[in-house]
N, CA and C atoms as an extended XYZ file, in Angstrom:
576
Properties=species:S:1:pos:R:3:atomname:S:1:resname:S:1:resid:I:1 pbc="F F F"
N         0.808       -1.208        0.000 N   UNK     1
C         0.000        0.000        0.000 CA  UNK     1
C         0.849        1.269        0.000 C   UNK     1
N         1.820        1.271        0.101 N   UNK     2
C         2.913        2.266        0.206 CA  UNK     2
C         3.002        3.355       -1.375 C   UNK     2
N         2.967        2.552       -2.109 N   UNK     3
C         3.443        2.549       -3.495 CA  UNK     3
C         2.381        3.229       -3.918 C   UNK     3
N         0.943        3.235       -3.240 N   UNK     4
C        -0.136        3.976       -3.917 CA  UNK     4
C        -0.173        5.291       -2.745 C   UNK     4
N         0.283        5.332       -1.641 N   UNK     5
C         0.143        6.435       -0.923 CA  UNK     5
C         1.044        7.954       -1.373 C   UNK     5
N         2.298        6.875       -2.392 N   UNK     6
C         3.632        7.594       -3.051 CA  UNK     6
C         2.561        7.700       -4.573 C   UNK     6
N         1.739        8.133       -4.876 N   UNK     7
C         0.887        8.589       -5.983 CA  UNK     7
C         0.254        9.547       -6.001 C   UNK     7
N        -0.136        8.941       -5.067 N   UNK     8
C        -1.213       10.097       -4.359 CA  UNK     8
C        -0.401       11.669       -4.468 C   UNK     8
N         0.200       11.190       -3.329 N   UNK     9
C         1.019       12.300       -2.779 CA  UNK     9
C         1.962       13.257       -3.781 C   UNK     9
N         2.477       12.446       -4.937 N   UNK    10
C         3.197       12.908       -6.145 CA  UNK    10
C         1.525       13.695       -6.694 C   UNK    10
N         0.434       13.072       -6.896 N   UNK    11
C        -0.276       13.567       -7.498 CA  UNK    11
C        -0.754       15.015       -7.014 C   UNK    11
N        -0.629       14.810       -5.838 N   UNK    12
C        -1.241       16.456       -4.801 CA  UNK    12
C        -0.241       17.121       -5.276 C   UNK    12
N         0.927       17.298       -5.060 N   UNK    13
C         1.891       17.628       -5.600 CA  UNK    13
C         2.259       18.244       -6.959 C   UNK    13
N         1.665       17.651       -7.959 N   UNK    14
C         1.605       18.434       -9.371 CA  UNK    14
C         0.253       19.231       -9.475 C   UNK    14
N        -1.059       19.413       -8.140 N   UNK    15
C        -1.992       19.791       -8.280 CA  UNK    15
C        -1.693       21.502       -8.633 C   UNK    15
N        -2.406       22.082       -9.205 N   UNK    16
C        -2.043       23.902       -9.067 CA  UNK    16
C        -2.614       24.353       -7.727 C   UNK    16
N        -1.567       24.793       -7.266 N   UNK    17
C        -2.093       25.513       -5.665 CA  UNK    17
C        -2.764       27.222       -5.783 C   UNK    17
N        -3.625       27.648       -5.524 N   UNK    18
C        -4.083       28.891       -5.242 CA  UNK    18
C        -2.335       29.664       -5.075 C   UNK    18
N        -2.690       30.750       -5.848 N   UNK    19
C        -1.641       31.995       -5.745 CA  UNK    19
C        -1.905       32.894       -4.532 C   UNK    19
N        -0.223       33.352       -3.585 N   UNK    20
C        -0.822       34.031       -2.784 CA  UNK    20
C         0.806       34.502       -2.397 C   UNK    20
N         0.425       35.837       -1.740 N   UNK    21
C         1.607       36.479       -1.728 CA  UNK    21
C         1.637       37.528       -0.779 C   UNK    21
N         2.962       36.781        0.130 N   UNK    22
C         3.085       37.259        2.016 CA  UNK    22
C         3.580       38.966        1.742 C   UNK    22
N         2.804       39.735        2.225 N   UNK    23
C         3.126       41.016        2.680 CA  UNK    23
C         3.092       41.353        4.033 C   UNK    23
N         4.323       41.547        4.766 N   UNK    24
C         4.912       42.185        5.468 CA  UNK    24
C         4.263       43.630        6.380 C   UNK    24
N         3.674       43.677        7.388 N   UNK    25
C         3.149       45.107        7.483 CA  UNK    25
C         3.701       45.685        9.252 C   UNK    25
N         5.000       46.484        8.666 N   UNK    26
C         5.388       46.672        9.978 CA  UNK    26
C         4.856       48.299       10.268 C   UNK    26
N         4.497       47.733       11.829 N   UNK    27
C         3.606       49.356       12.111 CA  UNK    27
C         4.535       49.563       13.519 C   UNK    27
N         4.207       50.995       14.416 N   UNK    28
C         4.706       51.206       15.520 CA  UNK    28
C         4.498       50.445       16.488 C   UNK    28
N         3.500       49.693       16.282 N   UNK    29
C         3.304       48.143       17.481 CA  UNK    29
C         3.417       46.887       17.361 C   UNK    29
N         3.804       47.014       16.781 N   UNK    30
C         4.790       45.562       15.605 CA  UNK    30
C         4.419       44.968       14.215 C   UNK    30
N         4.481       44.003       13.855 N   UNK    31
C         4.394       43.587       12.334 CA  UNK    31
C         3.606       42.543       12.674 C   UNK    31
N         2.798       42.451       11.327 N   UNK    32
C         1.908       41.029       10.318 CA  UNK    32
C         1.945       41.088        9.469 C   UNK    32
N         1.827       39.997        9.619 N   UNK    33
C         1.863       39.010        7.789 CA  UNK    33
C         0.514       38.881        7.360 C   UNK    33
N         0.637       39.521        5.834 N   UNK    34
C        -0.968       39.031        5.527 CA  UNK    34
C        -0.113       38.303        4.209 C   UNK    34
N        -1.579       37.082        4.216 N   UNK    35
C        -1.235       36.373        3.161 CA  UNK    35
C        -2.471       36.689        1.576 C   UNK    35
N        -2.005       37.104        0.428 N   UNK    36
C        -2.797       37.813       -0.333 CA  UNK    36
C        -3.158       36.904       -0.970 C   UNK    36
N        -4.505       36.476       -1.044 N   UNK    37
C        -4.976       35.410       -2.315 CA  UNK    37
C        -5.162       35.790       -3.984 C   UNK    37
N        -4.406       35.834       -4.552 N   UNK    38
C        -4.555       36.494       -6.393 CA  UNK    38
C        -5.065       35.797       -7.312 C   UNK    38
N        -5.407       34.351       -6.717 N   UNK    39
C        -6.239       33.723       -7.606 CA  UNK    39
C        -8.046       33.593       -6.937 C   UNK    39
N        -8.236       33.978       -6.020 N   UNK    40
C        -9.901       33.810       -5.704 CA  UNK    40
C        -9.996       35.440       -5.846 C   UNK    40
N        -9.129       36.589       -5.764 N   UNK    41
C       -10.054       37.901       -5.582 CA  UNK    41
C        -8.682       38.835       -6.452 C   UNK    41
N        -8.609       38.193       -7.284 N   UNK    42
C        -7.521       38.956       -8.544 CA  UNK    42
C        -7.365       40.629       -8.727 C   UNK    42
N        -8.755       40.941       -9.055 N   UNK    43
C        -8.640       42.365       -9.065 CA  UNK    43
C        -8.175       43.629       -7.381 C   UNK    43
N        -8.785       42.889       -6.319 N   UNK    44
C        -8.360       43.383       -5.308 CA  UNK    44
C        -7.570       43.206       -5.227 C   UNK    44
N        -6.804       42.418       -4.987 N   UNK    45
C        -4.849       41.549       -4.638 CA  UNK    45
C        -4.475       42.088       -5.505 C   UNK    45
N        -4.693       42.554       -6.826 N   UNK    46
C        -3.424       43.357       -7.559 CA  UNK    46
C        -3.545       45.042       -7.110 C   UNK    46
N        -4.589       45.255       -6.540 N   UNK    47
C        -4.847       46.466       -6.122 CA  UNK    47
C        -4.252       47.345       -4.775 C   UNK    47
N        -4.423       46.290       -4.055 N   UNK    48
C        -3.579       45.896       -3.014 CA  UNK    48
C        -2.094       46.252       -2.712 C   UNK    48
N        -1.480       44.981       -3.476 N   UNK    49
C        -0.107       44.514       -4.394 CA  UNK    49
C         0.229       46.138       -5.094 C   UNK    49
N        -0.424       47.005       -5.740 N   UNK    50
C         0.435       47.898       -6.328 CA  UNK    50
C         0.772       48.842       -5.224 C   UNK    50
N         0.173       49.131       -4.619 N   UNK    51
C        -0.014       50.136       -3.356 CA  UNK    51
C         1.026       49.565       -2.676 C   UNK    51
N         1.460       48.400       -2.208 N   UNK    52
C         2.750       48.078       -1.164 CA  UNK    52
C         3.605       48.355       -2.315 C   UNK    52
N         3.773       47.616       -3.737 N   UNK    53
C         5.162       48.129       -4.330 CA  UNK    53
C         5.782       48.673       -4.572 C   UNK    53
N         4.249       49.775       -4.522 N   UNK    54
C         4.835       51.675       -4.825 CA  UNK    54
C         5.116       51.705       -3.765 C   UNK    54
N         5.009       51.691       -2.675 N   UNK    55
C         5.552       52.122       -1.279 CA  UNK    55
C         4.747       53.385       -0.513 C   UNK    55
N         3.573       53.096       -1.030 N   UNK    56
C         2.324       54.291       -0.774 CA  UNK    56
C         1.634       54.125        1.100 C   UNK    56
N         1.913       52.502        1.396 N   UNK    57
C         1.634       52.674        2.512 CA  UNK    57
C         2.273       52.858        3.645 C   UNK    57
N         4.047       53.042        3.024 N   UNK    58
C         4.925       53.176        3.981 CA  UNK    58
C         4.425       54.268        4.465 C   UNK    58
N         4.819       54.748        5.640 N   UNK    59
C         3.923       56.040        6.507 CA  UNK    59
C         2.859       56.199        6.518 C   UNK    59
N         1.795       55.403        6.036 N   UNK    60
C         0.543       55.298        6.235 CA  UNK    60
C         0.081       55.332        7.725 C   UNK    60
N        -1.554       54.970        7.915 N   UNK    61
C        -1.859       54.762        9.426 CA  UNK    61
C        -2.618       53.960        9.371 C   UNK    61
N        -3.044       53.743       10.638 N   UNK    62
C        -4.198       52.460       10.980 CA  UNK    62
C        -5.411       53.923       11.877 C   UNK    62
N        -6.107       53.924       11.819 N   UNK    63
C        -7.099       54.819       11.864 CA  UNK    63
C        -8.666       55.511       12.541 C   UNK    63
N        -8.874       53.492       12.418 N   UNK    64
C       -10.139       53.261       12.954 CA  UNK    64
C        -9.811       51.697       13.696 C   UNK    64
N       -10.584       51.981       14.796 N   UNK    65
C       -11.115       50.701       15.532 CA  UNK    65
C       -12.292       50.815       15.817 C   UNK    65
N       -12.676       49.354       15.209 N   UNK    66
C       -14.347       49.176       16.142 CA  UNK    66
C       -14.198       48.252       16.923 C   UNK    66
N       -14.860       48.333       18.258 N   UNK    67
C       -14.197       47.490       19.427 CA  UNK    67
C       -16.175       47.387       19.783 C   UNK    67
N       -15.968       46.580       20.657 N   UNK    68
C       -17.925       47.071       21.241 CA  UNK    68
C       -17.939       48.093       22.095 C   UNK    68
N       -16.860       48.637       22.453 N   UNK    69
C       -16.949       49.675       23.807 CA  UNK    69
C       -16.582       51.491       21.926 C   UNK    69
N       -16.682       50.879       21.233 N   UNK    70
C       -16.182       51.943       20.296 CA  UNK    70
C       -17.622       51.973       18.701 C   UNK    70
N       -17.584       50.529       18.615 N   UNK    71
C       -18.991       50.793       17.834 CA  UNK    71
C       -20.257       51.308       17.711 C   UNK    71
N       -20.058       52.094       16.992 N   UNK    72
C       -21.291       53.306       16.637 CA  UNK    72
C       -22.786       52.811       16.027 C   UNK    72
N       -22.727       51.646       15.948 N   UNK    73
C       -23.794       50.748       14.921 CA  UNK    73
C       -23.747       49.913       15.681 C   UNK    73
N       -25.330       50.244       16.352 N   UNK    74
C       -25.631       48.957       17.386 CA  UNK    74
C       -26.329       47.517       17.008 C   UNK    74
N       -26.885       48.198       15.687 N   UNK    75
C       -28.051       47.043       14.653 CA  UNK    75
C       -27.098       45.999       14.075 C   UNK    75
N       -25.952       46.235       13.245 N   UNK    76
C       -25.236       44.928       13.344 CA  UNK    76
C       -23.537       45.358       13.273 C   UNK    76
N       -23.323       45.462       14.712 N   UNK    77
C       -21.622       45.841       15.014 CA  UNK    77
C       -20.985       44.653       14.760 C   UNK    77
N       -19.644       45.328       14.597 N   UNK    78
C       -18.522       44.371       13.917 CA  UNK    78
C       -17.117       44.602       14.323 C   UNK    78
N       -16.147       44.338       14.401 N   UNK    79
C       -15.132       44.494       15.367 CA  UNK    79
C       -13.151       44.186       13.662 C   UNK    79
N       -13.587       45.618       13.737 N   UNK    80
C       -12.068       45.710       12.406 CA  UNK    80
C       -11.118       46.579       13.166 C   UNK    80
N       -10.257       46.688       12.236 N   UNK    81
C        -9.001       48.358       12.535 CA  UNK    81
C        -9.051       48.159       10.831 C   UNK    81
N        -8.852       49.818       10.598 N   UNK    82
C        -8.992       50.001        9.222 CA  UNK    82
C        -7.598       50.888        9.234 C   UNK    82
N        -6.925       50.469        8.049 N   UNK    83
C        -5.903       51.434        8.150 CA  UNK    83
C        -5.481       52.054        6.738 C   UNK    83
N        -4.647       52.842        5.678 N   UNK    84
C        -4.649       53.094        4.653 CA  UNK    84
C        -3.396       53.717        4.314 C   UNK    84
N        -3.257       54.242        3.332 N   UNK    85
C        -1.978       54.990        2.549 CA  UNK    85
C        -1.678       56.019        3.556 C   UNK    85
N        -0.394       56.975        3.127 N   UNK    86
C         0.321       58.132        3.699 CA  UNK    86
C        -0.642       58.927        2.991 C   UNK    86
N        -1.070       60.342        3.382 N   UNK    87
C        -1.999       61.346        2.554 CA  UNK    87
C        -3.083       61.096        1.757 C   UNK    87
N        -3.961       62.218        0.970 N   UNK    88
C        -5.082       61.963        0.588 CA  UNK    88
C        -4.385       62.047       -1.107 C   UNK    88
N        -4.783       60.819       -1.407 N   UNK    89
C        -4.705       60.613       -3.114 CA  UNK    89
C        -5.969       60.934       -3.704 C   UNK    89
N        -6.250       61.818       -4.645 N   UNK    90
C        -7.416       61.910       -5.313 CA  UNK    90
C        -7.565       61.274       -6.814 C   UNK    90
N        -6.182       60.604       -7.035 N   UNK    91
C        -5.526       60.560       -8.728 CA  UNK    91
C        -6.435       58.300       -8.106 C   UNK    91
N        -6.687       58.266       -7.468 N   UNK    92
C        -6.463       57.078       -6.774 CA  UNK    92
C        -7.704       56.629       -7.894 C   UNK    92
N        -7.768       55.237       -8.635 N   UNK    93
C        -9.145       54.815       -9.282 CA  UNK    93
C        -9.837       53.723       -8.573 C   UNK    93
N       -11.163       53.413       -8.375 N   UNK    94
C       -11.833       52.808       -8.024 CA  UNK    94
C       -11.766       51.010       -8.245 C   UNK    94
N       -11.984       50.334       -7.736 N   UNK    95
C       -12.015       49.016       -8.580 CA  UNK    95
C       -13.727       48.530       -8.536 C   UNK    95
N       -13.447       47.001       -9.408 N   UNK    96
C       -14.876       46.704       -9.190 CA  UNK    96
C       -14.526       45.663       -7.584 C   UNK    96
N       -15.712       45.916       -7.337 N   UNK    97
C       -16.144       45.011       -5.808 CA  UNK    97
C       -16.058       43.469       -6.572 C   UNK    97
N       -15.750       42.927       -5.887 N   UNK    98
C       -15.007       41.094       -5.677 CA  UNK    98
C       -16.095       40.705       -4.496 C   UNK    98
N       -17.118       40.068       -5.017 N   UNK    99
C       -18.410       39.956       -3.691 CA  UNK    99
C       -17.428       38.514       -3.379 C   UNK    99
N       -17.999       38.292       -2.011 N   UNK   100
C       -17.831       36.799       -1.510 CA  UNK   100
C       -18.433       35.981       -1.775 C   UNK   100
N       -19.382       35.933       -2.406 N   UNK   101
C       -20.147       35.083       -2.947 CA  UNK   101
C       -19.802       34.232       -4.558 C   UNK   101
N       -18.174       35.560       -4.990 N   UNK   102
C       -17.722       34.809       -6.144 CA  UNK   102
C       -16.585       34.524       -5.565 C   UNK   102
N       -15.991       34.960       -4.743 N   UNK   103
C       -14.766       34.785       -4.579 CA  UNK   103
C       -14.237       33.679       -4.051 C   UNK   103
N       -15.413       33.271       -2.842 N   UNK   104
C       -15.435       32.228       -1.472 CA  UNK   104
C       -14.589       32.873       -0.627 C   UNK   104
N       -14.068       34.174       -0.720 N   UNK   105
C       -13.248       33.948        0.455 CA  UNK   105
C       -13.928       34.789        1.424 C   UNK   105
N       -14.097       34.423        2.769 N   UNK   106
C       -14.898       35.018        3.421 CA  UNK   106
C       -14.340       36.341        4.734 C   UNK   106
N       -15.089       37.117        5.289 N   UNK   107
C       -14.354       37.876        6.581 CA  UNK   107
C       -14.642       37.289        7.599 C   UNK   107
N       -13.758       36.185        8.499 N   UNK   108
C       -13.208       35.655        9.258 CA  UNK   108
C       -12.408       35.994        9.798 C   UNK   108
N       -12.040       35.352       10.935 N   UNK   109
C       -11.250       35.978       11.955 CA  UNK   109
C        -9.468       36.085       11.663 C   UNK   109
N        -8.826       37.672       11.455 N   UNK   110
C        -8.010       37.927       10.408 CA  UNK   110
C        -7.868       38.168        8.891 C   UNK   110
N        -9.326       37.964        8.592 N   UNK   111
C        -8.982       38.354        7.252 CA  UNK   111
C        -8.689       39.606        6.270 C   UNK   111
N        -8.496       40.217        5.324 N   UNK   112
C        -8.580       41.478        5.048 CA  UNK   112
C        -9.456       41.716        3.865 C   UNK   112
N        -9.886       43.315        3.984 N   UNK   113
C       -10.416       43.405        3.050 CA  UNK   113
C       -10.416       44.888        2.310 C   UNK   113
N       -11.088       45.322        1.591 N   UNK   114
C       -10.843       46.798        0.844 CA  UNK   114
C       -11.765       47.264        1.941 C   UNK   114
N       -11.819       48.234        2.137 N   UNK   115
C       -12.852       49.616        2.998 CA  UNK   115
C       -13.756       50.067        1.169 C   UNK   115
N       -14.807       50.532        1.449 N   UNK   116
C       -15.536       50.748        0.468 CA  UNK   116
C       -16.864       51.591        0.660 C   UNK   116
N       -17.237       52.841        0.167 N   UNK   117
C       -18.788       53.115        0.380 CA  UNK   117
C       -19.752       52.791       -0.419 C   UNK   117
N       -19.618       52.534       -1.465 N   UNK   118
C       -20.791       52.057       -2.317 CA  UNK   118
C       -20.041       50.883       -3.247 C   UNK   118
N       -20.641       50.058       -3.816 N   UNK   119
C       -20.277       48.915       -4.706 CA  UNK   119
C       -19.108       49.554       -5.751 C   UNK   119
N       -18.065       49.158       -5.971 N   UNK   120
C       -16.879       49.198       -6.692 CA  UNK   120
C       -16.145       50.777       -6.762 C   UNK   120
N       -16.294       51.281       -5.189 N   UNK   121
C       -15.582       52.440       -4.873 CA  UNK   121
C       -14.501       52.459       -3.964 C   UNK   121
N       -13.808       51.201       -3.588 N   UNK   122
C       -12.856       50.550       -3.012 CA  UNK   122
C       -11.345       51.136       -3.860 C   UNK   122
N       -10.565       52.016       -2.940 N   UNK   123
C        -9.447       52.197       -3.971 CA  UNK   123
C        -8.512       52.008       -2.577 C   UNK   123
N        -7.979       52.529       -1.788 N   UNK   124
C        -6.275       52.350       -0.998 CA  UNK   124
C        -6.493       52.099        0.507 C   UNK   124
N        -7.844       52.100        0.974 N   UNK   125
C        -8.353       51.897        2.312 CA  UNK   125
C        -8.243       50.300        2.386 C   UNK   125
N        -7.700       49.861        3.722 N   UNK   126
C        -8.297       48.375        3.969 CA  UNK   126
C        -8.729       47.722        5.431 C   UNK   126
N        -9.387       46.620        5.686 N   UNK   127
C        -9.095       46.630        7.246 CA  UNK   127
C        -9.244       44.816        7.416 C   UNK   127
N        -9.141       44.811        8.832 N   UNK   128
C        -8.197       43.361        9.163 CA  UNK   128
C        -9.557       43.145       10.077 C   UNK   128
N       -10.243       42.197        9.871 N   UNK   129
C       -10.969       41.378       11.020 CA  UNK   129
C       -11.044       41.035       12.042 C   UNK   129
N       -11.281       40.877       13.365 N   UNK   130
C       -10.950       40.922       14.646 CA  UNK   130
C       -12.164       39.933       15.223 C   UNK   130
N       -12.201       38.191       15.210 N   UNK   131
C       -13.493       37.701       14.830 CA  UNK   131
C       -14.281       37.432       14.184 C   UNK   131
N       -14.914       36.809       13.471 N   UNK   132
C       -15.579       36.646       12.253 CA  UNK   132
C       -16.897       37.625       12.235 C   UNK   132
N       -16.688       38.138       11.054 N   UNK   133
C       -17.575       39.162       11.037 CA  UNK   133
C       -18.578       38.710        9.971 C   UNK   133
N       -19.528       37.818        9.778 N   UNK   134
C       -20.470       37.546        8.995 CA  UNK   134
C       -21.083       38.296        7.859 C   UNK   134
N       -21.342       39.744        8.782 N   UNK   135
C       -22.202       40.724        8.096 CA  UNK   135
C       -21.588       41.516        7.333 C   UNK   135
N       -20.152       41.355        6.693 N   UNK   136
C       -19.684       41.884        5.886 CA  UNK   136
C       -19.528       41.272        4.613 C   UNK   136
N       -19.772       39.805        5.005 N   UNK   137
C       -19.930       39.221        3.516 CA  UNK   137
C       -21.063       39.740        2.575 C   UNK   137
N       -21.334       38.886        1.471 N   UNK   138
C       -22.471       39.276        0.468 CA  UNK   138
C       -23.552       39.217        1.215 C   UNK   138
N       -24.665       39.637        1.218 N   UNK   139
C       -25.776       39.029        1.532 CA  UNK   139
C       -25.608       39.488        3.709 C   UNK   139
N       -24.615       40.592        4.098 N   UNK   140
C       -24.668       41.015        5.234 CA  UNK   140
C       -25.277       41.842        5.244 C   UNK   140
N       -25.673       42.551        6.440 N   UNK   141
C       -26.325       43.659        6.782 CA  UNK   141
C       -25.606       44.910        7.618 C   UNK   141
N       -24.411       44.960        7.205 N   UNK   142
C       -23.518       45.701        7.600 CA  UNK   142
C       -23.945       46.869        6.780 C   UNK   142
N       -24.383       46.772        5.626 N   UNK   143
C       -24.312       48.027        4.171 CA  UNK   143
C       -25.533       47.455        3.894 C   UNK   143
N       -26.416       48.938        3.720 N   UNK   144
C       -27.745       48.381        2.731 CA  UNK   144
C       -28.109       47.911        1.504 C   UNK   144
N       -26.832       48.402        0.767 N   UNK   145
C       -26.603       47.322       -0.337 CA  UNK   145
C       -26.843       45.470       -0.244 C   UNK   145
N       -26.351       45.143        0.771 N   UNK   146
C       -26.008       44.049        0.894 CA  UNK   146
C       -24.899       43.195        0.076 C   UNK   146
N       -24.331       44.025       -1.076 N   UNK   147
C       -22.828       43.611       -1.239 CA  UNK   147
C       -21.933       42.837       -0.690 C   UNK   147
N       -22.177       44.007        0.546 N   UNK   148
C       -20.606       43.248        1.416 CA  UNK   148
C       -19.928       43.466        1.242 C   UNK   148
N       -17.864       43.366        1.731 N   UNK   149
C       -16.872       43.664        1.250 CA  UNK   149
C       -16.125       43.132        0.163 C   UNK   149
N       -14.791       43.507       -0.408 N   UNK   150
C       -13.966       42.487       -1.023 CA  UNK   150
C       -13.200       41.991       -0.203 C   UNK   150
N       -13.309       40.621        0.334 N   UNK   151
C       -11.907       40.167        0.984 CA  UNK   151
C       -10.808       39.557        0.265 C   UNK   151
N        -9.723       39.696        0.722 N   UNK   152
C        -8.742       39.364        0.025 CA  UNK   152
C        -7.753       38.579        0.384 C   UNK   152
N        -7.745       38.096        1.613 N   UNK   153
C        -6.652       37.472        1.853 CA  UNK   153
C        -6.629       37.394        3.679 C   UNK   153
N        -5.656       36.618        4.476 N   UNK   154
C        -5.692       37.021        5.658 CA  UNK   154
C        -4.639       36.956        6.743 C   UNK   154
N        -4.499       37.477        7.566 N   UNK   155
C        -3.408       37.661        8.732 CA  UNK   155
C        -3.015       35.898        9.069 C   UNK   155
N        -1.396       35.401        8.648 N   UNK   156
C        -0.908       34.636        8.771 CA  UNK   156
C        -0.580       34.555       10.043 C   UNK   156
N         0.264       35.493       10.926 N   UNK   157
C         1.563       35.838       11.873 CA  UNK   157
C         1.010       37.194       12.003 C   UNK   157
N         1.161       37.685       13.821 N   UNK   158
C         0.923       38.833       13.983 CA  UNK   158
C        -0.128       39.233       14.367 C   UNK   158
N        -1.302       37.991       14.518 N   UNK   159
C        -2.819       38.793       14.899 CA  UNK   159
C        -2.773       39.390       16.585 C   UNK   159
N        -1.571       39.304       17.316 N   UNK   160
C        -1.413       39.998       18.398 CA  UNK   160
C        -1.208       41.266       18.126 C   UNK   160
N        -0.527       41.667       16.914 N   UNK   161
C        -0.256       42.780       17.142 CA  UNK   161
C        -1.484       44.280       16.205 C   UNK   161
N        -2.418       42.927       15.583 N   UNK   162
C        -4.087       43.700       15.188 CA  UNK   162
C        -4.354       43.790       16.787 C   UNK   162
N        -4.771       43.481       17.163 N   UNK   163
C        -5.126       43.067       18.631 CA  UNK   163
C        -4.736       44.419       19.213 C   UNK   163
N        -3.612       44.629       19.612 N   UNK   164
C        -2.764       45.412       20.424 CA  UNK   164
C        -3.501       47.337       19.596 C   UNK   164
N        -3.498       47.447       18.316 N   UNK   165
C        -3.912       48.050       17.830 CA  UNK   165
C        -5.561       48.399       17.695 C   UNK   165
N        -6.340       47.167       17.657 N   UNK   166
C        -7.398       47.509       17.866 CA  UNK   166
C        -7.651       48.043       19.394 C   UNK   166
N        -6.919       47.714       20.153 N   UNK   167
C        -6.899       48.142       21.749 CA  UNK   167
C        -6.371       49.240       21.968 C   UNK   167
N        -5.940       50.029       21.331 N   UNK   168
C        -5.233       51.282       21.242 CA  UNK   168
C        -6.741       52.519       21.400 C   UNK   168
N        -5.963       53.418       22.156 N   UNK   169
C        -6.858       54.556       22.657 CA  UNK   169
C        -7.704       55.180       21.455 C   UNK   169
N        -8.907       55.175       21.818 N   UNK   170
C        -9.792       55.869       20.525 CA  UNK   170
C       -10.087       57.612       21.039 C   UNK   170
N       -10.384       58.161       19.997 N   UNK   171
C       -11.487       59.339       20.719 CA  UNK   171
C       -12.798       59.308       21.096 C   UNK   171
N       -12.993       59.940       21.977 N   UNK   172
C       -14.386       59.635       22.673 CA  UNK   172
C       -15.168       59.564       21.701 C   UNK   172
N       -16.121       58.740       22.073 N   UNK   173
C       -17.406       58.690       21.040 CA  UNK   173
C       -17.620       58.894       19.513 C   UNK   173
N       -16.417       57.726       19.285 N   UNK   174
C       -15.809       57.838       18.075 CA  UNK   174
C       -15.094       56.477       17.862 C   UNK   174
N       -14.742       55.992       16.683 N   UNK   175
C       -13.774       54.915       15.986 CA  UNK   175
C       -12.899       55.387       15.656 C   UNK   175
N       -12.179       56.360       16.104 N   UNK   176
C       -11.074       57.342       15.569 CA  UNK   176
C        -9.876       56.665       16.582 C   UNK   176
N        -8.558       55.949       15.787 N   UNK   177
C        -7.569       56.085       16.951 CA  UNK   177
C        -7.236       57.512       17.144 C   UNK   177
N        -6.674       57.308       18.585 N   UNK   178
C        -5.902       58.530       19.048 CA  UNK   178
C        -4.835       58.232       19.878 C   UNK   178
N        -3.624       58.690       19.231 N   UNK   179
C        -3.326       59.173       18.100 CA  UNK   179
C        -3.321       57.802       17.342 C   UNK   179
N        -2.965       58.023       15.723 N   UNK   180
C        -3.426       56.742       15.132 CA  UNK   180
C        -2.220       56.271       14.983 C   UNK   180
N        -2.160       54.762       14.705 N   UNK   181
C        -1.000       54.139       14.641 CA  UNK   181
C         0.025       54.227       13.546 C   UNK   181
N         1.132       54.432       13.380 N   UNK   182
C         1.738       54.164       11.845 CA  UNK   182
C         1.786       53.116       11.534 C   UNK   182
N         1.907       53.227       10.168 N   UNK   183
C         2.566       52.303        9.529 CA  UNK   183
C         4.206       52.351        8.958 C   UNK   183
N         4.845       51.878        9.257 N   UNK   184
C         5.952       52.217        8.670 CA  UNK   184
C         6.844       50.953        7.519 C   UNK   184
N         5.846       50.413        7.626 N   UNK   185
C         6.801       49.781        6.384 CA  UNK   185
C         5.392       48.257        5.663 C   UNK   185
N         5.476       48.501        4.813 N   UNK   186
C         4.521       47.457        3.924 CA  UNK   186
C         5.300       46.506        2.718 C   UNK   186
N         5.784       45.756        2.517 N   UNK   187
C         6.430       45.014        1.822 CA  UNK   187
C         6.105       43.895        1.478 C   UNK   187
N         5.950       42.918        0.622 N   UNK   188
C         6.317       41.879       -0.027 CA  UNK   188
C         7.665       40.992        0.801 C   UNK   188
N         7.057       40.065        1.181 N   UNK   189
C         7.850       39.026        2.210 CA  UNK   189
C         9.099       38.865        1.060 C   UNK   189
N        10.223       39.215        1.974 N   UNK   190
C        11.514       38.436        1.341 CA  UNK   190
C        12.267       39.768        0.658 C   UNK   190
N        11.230       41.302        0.233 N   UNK   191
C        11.958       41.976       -0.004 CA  UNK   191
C        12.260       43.099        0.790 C   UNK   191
N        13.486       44.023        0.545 N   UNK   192
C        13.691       44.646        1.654 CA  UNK   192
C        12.694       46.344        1.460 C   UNK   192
């Protein structure tokens, strides 16, 4: 039976694995790894992907926390940190929305996704999951659309240090960090 377990296993082996690609996100309270999926949510992950290569989120911030002692939306609260580029880009273009319902990939605990106000107005904003957040998928009630977000991928290494950040001082009666966290470095695993 050996000889067929060595088939198998050669066979998994030549299978095509989902594309995905470790970015690096070191902030003032330490670093995570997100892992980017480019084959279930293509157009986001390259959207994503250009923004770390340009180096747009180096000096960026983390911005918002929704915590339950911080959520403003009592009908269906949800628990992220949203964080984004250095300055306001206006040159920035929109993409189309990547529902979960095509993608499969869902917002679970760590995952990421674009920030967005209306269906395919998602351009350099993103935020990280803290718990599974249901109501952001398709078919949630987070947005009256019922859209939902694009997710894209999710926190490998490091969800202590979402954590540590979502726990970070807000302004009163508000999702506003204070002061907000940096970002100081966004990279592609392996480069410097």
């Amino acid at each position: 039976m050996k000889w067929w377990l060595a088939i198998v296993v050669a066979l998994a082996l030549q299978q095509p694995r989902p594309s995905t690609v470790r970015v690096n996100v070191d902030t003032e309270l330490g670093r995570f790894t997100v892992e980017v999926d480019t084959a279930h949510a293509p157009i986001t992950a390259a959207n994503f992907l250009k923004y770390v290569d340009d180096g747009a989120y180096d000096g960026g911030r983390f911005h918002r926390a929704v915590r339950p002692d911080t959520e403003l939306r009592a009908d269906f609260p949800i628990q992220v940190i949203q964080g984004g580029i250095r300055g306001a880009r206006r040159d920035v273009p929109a993409i189309a929305l990547e529902r979960t319902n095509a993608t499969g990939l869902k917002h679970v605990d760590g995952a990421i996704s674009m920030a967005r106000n209306g269906p395919d107005t998602a351009t350099t904003d993103f935020f990280i999951c803290i718990g599974d957040q249901p109501e952001l998928d398709f078919g949630g009630r987070r947005n009256a659309d019922g859209q939902g977000f694009g997710a894209f991928g999710r926190v490998v290494a490091g969800m202590d240090v979402v954590r540590k950040i979502q726990a970070a001082p807000v302004k009163e009666k508000t999702e506003s960090l204070t002061p907000p966290i940096g970002i100081l470095k966004a990279s592609r695993d392996g480069r410097p």
